[in-house]
N, C-alpha and C positions, 0 to 999 in steps of 0.2 A: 504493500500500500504506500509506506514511503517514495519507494523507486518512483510507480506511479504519479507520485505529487511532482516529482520532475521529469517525466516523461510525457505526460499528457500536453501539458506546453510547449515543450519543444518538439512533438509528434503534428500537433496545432498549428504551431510557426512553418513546419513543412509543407501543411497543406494551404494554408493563406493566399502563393501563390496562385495556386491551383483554381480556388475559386474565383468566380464572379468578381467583378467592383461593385453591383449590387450586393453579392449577398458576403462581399469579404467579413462584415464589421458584425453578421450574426456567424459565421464561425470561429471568429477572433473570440466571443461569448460567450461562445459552448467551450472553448477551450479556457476558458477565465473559471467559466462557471463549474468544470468535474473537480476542481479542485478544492471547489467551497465545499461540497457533497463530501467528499472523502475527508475532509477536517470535520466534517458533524460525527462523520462515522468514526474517526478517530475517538472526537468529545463522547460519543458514547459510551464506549469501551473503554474508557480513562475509569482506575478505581481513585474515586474520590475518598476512601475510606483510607488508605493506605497508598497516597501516592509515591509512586518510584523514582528514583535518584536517575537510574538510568535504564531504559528500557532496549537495549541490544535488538534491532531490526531487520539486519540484512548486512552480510560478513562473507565476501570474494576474493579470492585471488586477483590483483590487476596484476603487478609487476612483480612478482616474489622475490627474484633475486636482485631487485633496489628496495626490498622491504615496501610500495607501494600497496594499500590492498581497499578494494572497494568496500568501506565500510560507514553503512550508515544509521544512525542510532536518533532517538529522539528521546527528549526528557521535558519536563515543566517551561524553562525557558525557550527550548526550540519550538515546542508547542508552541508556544503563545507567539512567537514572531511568527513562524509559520503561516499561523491562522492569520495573523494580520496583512503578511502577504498576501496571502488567499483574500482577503474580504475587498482591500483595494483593486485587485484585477479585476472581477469585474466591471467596478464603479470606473476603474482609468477607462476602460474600455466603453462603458456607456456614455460616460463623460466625453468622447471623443467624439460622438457621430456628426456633432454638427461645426464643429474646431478643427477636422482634418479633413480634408475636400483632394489634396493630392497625394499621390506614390502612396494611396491607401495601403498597399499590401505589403508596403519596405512597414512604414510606421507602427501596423498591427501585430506583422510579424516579429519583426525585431524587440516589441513590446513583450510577445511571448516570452520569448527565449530570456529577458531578464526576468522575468517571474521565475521562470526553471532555476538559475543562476542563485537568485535571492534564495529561491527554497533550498538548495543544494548546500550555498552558504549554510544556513541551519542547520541539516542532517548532517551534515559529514562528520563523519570520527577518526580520519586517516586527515592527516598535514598536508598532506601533496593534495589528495581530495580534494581538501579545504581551501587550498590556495588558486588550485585551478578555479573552482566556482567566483573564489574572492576576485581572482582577476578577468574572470570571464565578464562579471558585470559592467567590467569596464567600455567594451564595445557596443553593445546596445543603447548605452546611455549616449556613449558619442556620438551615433548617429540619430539617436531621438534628437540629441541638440542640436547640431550640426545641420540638418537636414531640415528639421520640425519649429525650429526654436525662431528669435526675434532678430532685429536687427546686426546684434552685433555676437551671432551666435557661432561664427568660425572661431574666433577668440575664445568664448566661454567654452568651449567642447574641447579644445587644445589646452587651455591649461587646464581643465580640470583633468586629462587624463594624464599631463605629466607630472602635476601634483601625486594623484593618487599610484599611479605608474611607480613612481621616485621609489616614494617609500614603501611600497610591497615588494619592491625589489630588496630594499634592506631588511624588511622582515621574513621575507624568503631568506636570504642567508644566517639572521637569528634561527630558522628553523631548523636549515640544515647542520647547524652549528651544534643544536641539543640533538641532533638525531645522531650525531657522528661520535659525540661525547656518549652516548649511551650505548655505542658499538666497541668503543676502543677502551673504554673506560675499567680497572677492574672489580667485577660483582655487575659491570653490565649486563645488556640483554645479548650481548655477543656477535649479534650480527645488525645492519640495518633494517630499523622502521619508523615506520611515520606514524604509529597509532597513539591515542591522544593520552589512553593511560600508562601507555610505558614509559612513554617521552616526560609526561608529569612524576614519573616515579623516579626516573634519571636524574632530573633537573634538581632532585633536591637535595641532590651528594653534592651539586655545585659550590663549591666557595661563593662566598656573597663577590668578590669582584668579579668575578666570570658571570655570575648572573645580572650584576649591574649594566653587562657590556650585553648579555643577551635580552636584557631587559627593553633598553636604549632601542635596538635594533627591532625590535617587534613593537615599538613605542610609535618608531618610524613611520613603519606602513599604515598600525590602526590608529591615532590619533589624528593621521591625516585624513582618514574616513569621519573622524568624527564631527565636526571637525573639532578641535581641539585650541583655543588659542596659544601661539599664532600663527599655526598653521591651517588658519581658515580664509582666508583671501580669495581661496577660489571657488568657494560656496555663493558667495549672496551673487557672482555674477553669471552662475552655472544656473542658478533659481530663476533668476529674472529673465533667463534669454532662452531657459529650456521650455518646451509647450508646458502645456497645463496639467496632464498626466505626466508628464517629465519632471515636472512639480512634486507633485500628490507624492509617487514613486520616491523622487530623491528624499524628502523630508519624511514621509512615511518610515520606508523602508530601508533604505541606500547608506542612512546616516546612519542607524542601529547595527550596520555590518560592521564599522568600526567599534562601539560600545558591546557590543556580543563577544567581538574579537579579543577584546580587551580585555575583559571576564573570564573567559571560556581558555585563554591560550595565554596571553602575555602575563594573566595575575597566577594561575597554575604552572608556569613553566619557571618563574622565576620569581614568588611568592618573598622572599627574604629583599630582594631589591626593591619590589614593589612596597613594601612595608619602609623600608630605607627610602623610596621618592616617595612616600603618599603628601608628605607636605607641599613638594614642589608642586604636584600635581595639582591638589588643590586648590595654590594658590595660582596658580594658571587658568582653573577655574573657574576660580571668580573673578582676575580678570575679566574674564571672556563674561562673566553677569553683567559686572558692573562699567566697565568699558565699553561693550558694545552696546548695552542697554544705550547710554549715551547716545551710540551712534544710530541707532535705532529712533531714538527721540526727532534726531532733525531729519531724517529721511523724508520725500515730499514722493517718491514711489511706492505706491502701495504694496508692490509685490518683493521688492528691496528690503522697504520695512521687514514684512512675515521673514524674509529671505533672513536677516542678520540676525531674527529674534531668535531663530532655529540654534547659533550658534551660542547666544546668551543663555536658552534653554537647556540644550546639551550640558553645559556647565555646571546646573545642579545637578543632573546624571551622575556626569564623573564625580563631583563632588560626593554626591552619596556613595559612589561604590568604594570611594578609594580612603573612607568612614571607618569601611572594615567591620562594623557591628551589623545587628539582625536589622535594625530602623534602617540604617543607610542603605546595604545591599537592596531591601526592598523599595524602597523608595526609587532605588535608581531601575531597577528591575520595572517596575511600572512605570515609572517615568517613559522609557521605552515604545511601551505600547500607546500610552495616553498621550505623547507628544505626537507619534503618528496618526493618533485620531483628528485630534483639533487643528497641528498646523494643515492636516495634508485636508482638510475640510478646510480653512480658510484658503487655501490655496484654490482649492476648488471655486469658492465663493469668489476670488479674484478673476480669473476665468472664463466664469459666466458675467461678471462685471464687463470683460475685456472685449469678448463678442460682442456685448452693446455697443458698445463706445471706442473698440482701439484704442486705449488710453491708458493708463493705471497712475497716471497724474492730480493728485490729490488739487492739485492746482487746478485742474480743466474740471475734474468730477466732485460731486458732492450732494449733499442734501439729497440722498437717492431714495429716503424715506417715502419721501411721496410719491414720486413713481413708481417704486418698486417696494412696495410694503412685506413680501415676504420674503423677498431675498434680505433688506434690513434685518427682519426679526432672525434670520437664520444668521445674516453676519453677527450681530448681537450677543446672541447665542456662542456660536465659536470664539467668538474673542472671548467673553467671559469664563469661558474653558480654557483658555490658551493661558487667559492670567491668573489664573486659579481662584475661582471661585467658588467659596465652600459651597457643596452640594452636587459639582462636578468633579470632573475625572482630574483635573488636571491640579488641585489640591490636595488630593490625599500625597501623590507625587512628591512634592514641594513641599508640604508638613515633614512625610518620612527624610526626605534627603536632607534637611537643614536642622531635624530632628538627630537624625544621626551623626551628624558633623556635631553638633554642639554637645553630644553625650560620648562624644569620641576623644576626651579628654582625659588627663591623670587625675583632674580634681574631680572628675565624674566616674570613675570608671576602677579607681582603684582595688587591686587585688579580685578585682570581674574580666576575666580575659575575654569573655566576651561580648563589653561594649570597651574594651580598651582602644587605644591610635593615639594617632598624634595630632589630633586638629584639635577642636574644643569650641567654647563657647566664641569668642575672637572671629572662630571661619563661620558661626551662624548668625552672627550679625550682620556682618559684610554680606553675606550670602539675601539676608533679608533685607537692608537698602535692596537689593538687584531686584527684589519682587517687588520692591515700592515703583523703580524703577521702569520696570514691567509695567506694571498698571498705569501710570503716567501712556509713556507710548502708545498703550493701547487701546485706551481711553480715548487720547489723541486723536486715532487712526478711524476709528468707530463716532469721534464726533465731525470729523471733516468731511467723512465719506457719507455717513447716511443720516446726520441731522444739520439743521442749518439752512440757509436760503440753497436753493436749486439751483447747480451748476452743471450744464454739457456742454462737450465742444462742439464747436461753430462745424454746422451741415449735420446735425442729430437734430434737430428740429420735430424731425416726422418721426425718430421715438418716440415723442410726448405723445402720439397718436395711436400708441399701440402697436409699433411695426420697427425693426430694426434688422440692423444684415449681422450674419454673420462674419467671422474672419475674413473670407472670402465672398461675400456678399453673394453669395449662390441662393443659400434661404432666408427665409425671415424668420424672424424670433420676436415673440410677444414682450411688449415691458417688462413684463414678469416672469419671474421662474415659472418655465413649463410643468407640466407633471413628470416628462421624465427627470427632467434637473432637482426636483423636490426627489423625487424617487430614491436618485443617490443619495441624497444628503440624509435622508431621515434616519437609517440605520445607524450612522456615522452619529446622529444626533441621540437617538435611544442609546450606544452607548458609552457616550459621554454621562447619558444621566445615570443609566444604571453601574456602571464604574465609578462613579462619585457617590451613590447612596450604598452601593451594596459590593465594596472591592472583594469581599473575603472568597470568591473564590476563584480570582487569578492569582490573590494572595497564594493561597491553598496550590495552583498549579506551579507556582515559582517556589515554593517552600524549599522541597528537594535541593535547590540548586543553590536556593539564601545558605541554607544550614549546611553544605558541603562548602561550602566556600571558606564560611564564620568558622569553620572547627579547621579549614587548613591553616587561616593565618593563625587562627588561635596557637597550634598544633608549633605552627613556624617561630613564633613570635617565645614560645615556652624554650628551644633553643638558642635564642640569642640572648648574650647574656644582659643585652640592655633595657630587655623588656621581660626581665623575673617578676614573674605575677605570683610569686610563691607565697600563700599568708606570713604574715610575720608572724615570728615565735611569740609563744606566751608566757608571758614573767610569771613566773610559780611564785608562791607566797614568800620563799624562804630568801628568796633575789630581790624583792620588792619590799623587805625589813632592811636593805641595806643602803644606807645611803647613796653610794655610788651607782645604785642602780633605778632611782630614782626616777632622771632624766631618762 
């Protein structure tokens, strides 16, 4: 059934050519859609009662003798991206039918094949596996942008691939580095492999300098996915010039392959370094809160804005993960899914904004209240999600990760290894300006655009009359969101709200992977001798009559 979740898309992407230009965009659908079916049937079969750590799937021979082997496994967290893979391909896809008018069958198809790519990211339990998929998403996207995207879209598709290019190239070599260390090493595993638990077993005979350098080097490639500041520069203009499912996609899903990465390979392979950089880390962080919040503030593009906030938001992710206790990891573990709800819905909301009007100029657009009363209520809606508003999804997020950075302290946490670290009260302050921060911008953004006197640009006219063109002026589009444009959105909207009143059980499906996590550093942290969490002895009666023992 895994295999399947990557095969059906890219089996889908095969035939795209093959069909029609009428009916390309309902098999591009049915290939988005076997994949939503197979994640319920999964969700079925999940024991809620006793969730597993790791569930071993599907285990091949590729390459034996380079130790490569097809192995693909799912647990709580691959679930859960998975599935959110899965729920946006549809919506990119329905999302698209009136936004892509040429080379339908490059753009649908090519769209498959990163679905597959993203899912495979997830499953894979083999290194080489994993890196193939990680860099395979890279050409898809390039030509989404490239091809699909805005004005100055040759640029944004070029650097964003040798951005992300760069550094998967030095995290491929951090891989091979543990893979070869656990062939030559002695008490190794004797020969080469790439499998994700042997290589995590290896890595922990490492010396903390050798894993500082393998740490660095796997820091490389996933932090530039993340994006991480500051190595985000080539985010907000990959956003703004990529189509509008190149959007939803990038921020949705695209970003999460480096924060998964980062979890799942860089904090297991090298646990002891990563404990030694959490501070930097975090304090890179919140940069990236409280810095680009800033820069978010004076943006006059709408889709720029969402674009920068994406890298402000990441920042509490990393923030909570690199916590180290049960609040943070989960915090940042949702964060994940609930970022790709609400930005990649306001992305959407941009979009259909941009069909009416070609514009995303806060300057030229505004006050769209009154035209468009239900696209308002839906932008409204997503922004107050985006900035975390208690009741949605994207507050409980934001509580757990700033939650856990400030319990991640010695004055908080002593002789409890597991909410110990190194951050503390100090990084959940700072961290909270960035969500004042937050709200400011966002606020901003939602009173320019949809309250306020009524702004369109000059030759929109005959909007106000109910009729507008599309990107390519082929069809027309009502002032208002259609019923299919509502269609997509409303899912995306149930669950924002049911993820903000009722988290506990993607909590519940992330648990497995909080609590292996929480007991490796713990487990790590009990070896080093700088972080002895050992209780302090207890002065017996007869030591405590003595003066000297007093103090």
């Amino acid at each position: 059934m895994l295999l399947a979740l990557i095969l059906i898309p890219l089996i889908t992407a095969a035939l795209v050519p093959l069909a029609s230009r009428r009916h390309v965009r309902w098999v591009a659908l049915l290939g988005t859609l076997a994949p939503v079916g197979l994640v319920i049937t999964l969700l079925a079969q999940y024991d809620w009662t006793n969730p597993p750590s790791q569930t071993l799937a599907m285990s091949a021979d590729w390459y034996p003798d380079l130790g490569v082997n097809l192995r693909l496994n799912i647990d709580g967290l691959s679930f859960a991206l998975v599935a959110l893979t899965a729920l946006l391909g549809p919506i990119c896809v329905i999302g698209s039918f009136t936004a892509i008018k040429e080379r339908v069958r490059t753009y649908y198809g090519w769209l498959l094949v990163l679905q597959a790519a993203m899912t495979g990211v997830f499953l894979a339990r083999d290194a080489i596996l994993f890196y193939v998929f990680f860099e395979f998403t890279l050409v898809p996207m390039y030509v989404l942008i490239s091809l699909f995207g805005s004005t100055n879209r040759k640029a944004a598709a070029t650097k964003f691939f040798l951005y992300t290019f760069t550094g998967s190239i030095i995290a491929l070599a951090g891989i091979v580095y543990v893979a070869w260390w656990n062939a030559t090493q002695p008490g190794g595993f004797g020969a080469w492999t790439f499998e994700f638990n042997s290589l995590i077993a290896a890595s922990q005979k490492m010396p903390l300098e050798t894993q500082q350098w393998v740490f660095l080097a796997l820091l490389c490639g996933f932090a530039v996915k993340v994006p991480l500041f500051p190595l985000h520069t080539w985010l907000p203009l990959a956003h703004t010039e990529a189509p509008t499912a190149g959007s939803v996609i990038l921020a949705g899903v695209l970003l999460k392959l480096g924060t998964y990465a980062i979890l799942v390979i860089a904090i297991p392979f090298a646990p002891q370094a990563a404990i030694t950089f959490a501070p930097l880390i975090a304090t890179l962080s919140l940069i990236g809160i409280v810095a680009i919040g800033l820069v978010c503030w004076v943006q006059t593009d709408v889709k720029k804005l969402v674009a920068y906030s994406s890298v402000s938001h990441l920042g509490f992710c990393m923030l909570g993960m690199f916590a180290f206790n049960h609040a943070g990891l989960q915090g940042s573990i949702l964060y994940m899914i609930n970022h790709g709800l609400s930005t990649g819905a306001l992305f959407l909301m941009i979009g259909m904004m941009y069909e009416r009007y070609h514009t995303r100029s806060m300057h030229e657009v505004g006050g769209l209240a009154a035209k468009m009363p239900i696209w308002a209520t839906f932008m409204v809606f997503f922004s107050m999600s985006s900035v975390g508003l208690p009741g949605l999804n994207g507050f409980i997020s934001e509580f757990l990760c700033v939650m856990g950075a400030f319990t991640a302290g010695d004055n908080w946490s002593a002789g409890r290894a597991a909410t110990a670290g190194s951050l503390g009260p100090t990084y959940a302050v700072i961290a909270g300006t960035g969500m004042i921060i937050a709200a400011i911008y966002i606020l901003y953004l939602v009173g320019k655009v949809c309250f306020g006197p009524l702004r369109e640009p000059a030759g929109h006219g005959h909007h106000g009359h109910g009729h507008g063109h599309d990107a390519h002026g082929d069809d027309h589009l009502p002032a208002d969101l259609t019923a299919r444009e509502i269609g997509i959105l409303v899912p995306l909207a149930v669950l924002c709200v049911a993820l903000g009143f009722y988290p506990k059980p993607l909590m519940q499906v992330v648990e497995p992977t909080v609590r292996d996590t929480a007991r490796l550093i713990q487990d790590t942290r009990a070896k080093m001798p700088e972080y002895d969490l050992s209780p302090m002895p207890r002065v017996t009666p007869k030591a405590a009559s003595a003066p000297e023992a007093r103090p």
